[in-house]
N, C-alpha and C positions, 0 to 999 in steps of 0.2 A: 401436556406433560411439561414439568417446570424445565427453567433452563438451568445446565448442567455448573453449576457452581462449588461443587464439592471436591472439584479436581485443581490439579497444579497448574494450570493452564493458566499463567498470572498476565494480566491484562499491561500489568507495569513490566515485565518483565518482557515483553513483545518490547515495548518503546525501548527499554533498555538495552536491548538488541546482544550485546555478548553472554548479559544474563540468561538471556533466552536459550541459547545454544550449550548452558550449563550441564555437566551430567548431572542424572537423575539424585546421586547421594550431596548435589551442592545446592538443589535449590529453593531448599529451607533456609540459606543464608540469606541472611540481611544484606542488599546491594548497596544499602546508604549507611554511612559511616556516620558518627557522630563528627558535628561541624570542628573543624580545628584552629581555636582561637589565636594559636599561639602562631601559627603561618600566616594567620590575617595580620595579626599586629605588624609581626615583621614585614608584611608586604606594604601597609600602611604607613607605616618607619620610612622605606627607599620613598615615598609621594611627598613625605613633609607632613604626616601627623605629631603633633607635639606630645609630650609625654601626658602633660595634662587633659587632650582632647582624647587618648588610650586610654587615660587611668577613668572618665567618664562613659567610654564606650564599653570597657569591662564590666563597669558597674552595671549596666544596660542589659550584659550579656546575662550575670547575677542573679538579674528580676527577669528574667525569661522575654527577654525584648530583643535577643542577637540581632534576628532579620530584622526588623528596622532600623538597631540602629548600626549595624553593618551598612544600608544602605542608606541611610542618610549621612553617614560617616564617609561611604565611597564617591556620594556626591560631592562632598564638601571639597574633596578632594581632586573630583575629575569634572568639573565644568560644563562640558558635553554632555556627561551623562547626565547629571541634572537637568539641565538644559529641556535636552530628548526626554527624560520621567516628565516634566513638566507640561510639556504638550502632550504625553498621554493624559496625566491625571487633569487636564483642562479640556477632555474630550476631543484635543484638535486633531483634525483627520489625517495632518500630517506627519502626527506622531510614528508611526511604523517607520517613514522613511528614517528619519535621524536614529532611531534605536537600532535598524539595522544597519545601517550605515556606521554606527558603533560595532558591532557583533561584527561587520564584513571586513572592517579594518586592524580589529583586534582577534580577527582567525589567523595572521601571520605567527609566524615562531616569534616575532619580539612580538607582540603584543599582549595586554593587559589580558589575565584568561578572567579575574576578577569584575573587572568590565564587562567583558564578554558576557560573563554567567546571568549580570543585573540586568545589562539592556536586553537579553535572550526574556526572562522576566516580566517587564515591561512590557516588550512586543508580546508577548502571547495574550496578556490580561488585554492591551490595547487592541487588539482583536477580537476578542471577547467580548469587550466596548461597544464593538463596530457590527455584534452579532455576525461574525465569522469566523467560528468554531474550525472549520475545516484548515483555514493558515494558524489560529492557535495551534491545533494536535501539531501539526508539522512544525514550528520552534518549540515548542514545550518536547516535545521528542528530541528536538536536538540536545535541547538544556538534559534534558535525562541520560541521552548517550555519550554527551562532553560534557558538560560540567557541574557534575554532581559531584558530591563528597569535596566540595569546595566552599562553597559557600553555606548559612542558615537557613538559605531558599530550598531546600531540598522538599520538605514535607508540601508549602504551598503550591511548589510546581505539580508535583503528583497530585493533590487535590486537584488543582486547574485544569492539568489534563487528564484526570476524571468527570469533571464538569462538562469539559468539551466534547469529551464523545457522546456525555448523555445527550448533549446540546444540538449535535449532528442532526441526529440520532442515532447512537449506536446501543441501543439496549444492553446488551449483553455485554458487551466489552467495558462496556459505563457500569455497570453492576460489580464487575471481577476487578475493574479499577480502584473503585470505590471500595470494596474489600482488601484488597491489599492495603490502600495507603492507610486504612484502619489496623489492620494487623503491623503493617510494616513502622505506622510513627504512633505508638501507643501513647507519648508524650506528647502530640500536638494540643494546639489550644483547644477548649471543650466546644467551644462555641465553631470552629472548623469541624472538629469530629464529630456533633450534634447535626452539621446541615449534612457531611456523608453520608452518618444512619442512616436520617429520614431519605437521602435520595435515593441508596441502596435498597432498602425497605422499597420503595415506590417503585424503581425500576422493577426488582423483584414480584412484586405484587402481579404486574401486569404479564408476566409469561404464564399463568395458566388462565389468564382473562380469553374469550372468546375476543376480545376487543385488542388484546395483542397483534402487533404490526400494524392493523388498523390507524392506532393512536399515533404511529409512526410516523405513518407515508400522512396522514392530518399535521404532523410535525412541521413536515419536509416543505408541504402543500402551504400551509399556512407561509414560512418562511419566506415562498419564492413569492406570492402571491402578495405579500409586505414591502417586496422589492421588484411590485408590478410584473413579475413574471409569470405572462400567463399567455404561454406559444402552448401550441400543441400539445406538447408531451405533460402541461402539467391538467390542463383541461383532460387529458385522458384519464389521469391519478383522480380527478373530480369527479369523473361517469364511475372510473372503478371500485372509488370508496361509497358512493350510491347506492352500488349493487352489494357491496358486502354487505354493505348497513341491513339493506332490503333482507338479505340471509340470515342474521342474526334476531334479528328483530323475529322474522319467522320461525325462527328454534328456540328462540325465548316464549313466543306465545304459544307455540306446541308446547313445549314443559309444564306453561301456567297450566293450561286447558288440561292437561293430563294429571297435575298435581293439586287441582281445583282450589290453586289458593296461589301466592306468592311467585312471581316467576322464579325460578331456580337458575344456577348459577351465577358466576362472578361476575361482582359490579362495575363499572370502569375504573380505571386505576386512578387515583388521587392526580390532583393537578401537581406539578413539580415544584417547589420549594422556591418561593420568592425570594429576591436578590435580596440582603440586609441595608440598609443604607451606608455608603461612607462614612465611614469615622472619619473626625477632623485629624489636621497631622500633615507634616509636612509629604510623608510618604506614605503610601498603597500596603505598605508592606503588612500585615498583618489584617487587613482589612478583608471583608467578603462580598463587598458590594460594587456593581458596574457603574461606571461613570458615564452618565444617558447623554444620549443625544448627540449622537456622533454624526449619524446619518443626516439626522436633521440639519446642523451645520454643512454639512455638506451641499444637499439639498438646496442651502438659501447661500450658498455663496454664488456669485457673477460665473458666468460660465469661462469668462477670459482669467480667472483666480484658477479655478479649477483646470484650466486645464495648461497654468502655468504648474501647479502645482506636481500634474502626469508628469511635466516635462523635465521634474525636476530629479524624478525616480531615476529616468536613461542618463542623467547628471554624474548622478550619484552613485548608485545603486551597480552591482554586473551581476551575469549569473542567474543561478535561479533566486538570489533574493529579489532582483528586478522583477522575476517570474510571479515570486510570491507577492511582493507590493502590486504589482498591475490586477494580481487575482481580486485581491482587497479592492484598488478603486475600480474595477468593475464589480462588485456585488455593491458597492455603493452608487455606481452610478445605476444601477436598476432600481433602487429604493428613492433614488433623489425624486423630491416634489417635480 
């Protein structure tokens, strides 16, 4: 039986968290507003943008470019953040720290919510990077429940935290994601709405496959097993997908033998939609492709770097973003060579 998609039960609307709690006649509304130029500009004004660097980022806004060049604009502007974008988009591992360490200082009542919103941004994609889906969902939720309807980032975060849950795996949730953010941003770029489709489409496919969850817990399995993780519990997940296989495979050949021809039923579900490569650009923003090799840096660095680096999180960092950061370099450090 397929999975239940046809109900209001919006995948974005969980992350959204007050949307969620919506009565039933409100939650046909749109949660995201369209981006509001005119409070950017004047936020931009109070930092030292010149009239002439606005009347160029306008133009930007014109040709359908806001999100880049809002964030290339908020770099130019805020140093740090730059800074922090930079060692994401150069894969360096120690990208999360400085972005959240932006996002943790600018969660005060005077602080930048503008900042906030980019570097929230950044860390999610840089996790992403770092194939850790599970701390993306968790700052892209944040960005979803604080700081939407502020920035041009609205449509790519809901994409990315649709990605992430397919990435988990979260089938189902990754399917009703990916639908809404199609419903909900009908004007995103085509080339964004193109790779949804196809993932929606694909997630979709696999709920009435005999090979459904299968292909999951093979997700999960593979994942940990890339990051040398292989105690017990996932050697169990290796015997248990064995035996399912051993099952299917046995109802596939009873069907053929009965139908004396073509095994019957659905085929495995399509492999997942390959990353696009980075476009060139100062910034990520608009772009749909991961920056490799996070892990691997990691991996070949000196073990006295790395775990200068740990020590730089308890520095820096309080809270659960230190929670979050430490989860990250431990799924890195199970992957390191």
């Amino acid at each position: 039986m397929g999975a239940p998609l046809n109900h209001r039960a919006i995948a974005l609307a969980i992350a959204l968290g007050a949307a969620a709690a919506s009565p039933a006649q409100d939650q046909d509304r749109n949660p995201f507003q369209p981006f509001d130029r005119d409070a950017f500009v004047a936020h931009v004004k109070i930092l030292g943008a010149s009239d002439e660097v606005i009347a160029e980022f306008l133009a930007d806004c014109d040709e359908g470019l806001a999100g880049r060049a809002a964030d290339d604009l908020l770099r130019d502007l805020v140093p740090a953040l730059d800074e922090a974008a930079v060692l994401a988009e150069d894969g360096d591992p120690r990208a999360p720290i400085a972005l959240l360490k932006l996002v943790q200082d600018q969660g005060a009542a005077d602080g930048d919510a503008y900042v906030r919103a980019h570097a929230r941004y950044h860390a999610g994609r840089a996790f992403l990077d770092a194939d850790d889906p599970e701390r993306a969902v968790e700052i892209l939720t944040e960005f979803l429940r604080q700081d939407r309807n502020r920035t041009p980032l609205d449509a790519e975060v809901a994409f990315f935290y649709a990605t992430s849950l397919a990435d988990i795996p979260e089938p189902q949730s990754a399917a009703i994601a990916f639908t809404d953010y199609l419903r909900l941003f009908p004007t995103a770029p085509e080339r964004f709405r193109a790779v949804a489709m196809q993932r929606k489409a694909e997630l979709e496919s696999q709920f009435d496959s005999p090979l459904h969850g299968l292909a999951d817990v093979m997700k999960g399995v593979e994942r940990d097993l890339k990051k040398t993780k292989t105690g017990d519990p996932v050697q169990t997940e290796q015997l248990e997908i064995v035996e399912k296989l051993k099952e299917i495979i046995e109802k596939m050949e009873e069907q053929e033998r009965q139908s004396s021809g073509a095994p019957g039923g659905n085929q495995p579900s399509p492999a997942p939609a390959s990353s696009s490569a980075l476009s060139e650009g100062a910034s990520r923003v608009g772009t749909l492709g991961k920056v490799p090799g996070v892990s691997d840096r990691w991996g070949e660095m000196k073990d006295k770097d790395r775990e200068a680096i740990e020590n730089e999180v308890n520095a820096r960092l309080n809270g659960r973003y230190r929670e979050l950061v430490e989860a990250y370099f431990e799924s890195l450090n199970k992957g390191k060579k």
